[in-house]
N, C-alpha and C positions, 0 to 999 in steps of 0.2 A: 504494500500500500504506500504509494508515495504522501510524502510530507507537505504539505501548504506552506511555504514560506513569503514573506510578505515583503514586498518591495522596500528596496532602499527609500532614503527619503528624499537621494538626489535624481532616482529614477520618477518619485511620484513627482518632482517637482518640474521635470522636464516632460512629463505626459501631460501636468497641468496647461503648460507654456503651450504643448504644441495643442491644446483641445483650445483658449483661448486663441491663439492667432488665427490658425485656421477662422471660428467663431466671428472674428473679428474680417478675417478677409470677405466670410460669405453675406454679412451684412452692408458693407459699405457701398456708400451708393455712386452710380456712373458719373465721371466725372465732365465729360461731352468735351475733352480738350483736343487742340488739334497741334500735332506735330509736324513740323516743315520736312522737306529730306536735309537740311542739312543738322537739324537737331537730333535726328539719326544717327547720323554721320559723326557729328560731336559724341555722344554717347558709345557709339562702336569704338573711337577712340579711347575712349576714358574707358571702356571694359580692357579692351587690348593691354594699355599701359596697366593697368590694376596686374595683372595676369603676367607681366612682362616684371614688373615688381615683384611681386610674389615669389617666380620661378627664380631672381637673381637673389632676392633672401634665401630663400631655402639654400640654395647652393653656397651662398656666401657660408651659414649657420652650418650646413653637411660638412663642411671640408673643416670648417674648426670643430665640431664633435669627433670627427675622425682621425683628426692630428691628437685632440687630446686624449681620447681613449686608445690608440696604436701606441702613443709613447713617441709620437716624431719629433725630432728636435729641427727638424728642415726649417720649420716659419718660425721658430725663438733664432737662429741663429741668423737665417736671411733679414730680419726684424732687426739684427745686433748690427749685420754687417752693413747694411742702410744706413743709420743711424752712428755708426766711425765714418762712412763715408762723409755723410753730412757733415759731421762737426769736421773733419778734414777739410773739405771745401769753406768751409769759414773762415779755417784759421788762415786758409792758403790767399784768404780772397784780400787782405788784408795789406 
């Protein structure tokens, strides 16, 4: 006989969320506006760049979890050796 166990309370609070907005989407009333093509256009772009961001965080954030859980010392030491350079070029620039 299996056992009834009872939802977390972060579970009931997101079945709440999703039974209110839904609720909320099927009530709201037509708004009769009108969209030009180029307000499309605006919009396609603004989704694009959003998604264009996204995918260069992730990757930014991917490559420093994987340096720091491998153990690479590759970006502490390219990060050092940058940074002699730089202060080398000051002192030379002088």
């Amino acid at each position: 006989m299996k056992k009834l166990t009872t939802p977390s309370h972060a579970a009931l609070r997101r079945d709440i969320c999703v039974v209110v907005l839904v609720s909320a989407a099927g009530f709201s009333a037509p708004s009769f506006a009108y969209l030009d093509p180029s307000t499309g256009g605006m919009i396609l772009s603004a989704i694009l760049g959003l998604i264009a961001t996204i995918g260069l965080m992730v990757k930014t954030y991917w490559y420093k979890l994987k340096n720091m859980f491998s153990g690479s010392k590759t970006a502490q030491t390219s990060a050092s050796a940058s940074t002699a350079d730089d202060s080398n070029k000051a002192d030379n620039s002088d």
